[in-house]
C-alpha positions in Angstrom: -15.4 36.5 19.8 -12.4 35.8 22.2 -12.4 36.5 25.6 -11.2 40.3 25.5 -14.2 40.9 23.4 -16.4 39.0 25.8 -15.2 41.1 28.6 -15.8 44.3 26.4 -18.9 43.3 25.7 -20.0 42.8 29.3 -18.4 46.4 30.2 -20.8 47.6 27.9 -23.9 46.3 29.3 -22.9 47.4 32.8 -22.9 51.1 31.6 -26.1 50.6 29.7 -27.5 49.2 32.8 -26.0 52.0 34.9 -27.6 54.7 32.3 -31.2 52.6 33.1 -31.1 52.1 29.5 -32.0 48.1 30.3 -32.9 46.3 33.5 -30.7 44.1 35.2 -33.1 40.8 33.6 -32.3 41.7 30.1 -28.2 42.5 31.0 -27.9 39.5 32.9 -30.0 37.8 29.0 -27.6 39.3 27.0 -24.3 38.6 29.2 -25.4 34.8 28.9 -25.7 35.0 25.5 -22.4 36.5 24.8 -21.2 33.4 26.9 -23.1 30.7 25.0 -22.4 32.1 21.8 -18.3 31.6 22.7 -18.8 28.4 24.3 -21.0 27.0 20.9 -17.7 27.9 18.7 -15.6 25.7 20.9 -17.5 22.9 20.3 -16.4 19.8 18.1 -18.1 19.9 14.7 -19.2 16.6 13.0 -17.0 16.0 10.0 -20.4 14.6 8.5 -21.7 18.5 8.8 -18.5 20.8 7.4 -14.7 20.0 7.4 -12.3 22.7 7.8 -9.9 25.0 5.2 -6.2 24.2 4.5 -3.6 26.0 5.9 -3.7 25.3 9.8 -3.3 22.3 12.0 -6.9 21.3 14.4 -7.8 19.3 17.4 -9.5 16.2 16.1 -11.5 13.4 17.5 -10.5 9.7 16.4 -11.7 6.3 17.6 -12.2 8.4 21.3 -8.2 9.8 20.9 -7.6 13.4 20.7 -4.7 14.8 18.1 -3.5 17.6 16.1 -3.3 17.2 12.6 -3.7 19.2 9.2 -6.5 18.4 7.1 -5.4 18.1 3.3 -8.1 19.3 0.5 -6.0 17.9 -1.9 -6.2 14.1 -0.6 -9.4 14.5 1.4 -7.0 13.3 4.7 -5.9 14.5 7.9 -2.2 14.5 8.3 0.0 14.2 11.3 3.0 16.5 11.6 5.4 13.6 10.8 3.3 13.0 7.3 1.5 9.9 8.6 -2.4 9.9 7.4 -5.3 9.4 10.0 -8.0 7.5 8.9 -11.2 7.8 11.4 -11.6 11.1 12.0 -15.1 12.1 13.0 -14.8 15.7 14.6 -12.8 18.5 15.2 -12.6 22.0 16.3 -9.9 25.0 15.5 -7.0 25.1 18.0 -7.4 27.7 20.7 -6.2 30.7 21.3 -2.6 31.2 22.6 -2.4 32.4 26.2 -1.2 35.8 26.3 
């Protein structure tokens, strides 16, 4: 969920709250939730747990450096725009979001 669907989504519990169909505790539950849940998907995943599809570039995580690189299925390697292969890579996350 991106941040226009956040927003949505909190509009939407205002008017149920404003209808009395739920109390202010269980909006102000669910408006956190929406928030954790969208703050857990930016997180860095372990390469040890999943490693991402081909076809789009990443943030990754190696030896405490941050990059953007490609990860290849092919070779099992991340690759730099310039073709150079990074060995070390230990987590990543999908790039965000362009402003708009």
């Amino acid at each position: 969920m991106n941040k226009i669907g956040i927003i949505e989504a909190i509009v939407g519990i205002a008017s149920e709250l404003d209808r009395g169909d739920i109390n202010i505790n269980e909006a102000k539950d669910v408006a956190i939730a929406l928030v954790e849940q969208e703050f857990i998907t930016q997180n860095w995943i372990d390469c040890k747990d999943k490693l991402p599809e081909i076809g789009s570039e990443y943030i990754v995580s190696v030896d405490c450096a941050v990059f953007t690189l490609a990860y290849s299925c092919y070779s099992k390697t991340w690759v730099g725009d310039d073709g150079d292969v990074f060995m070390g890579v230990t987590h990543w996350m999908p790039l965000p979001e362009p402003p708009q």
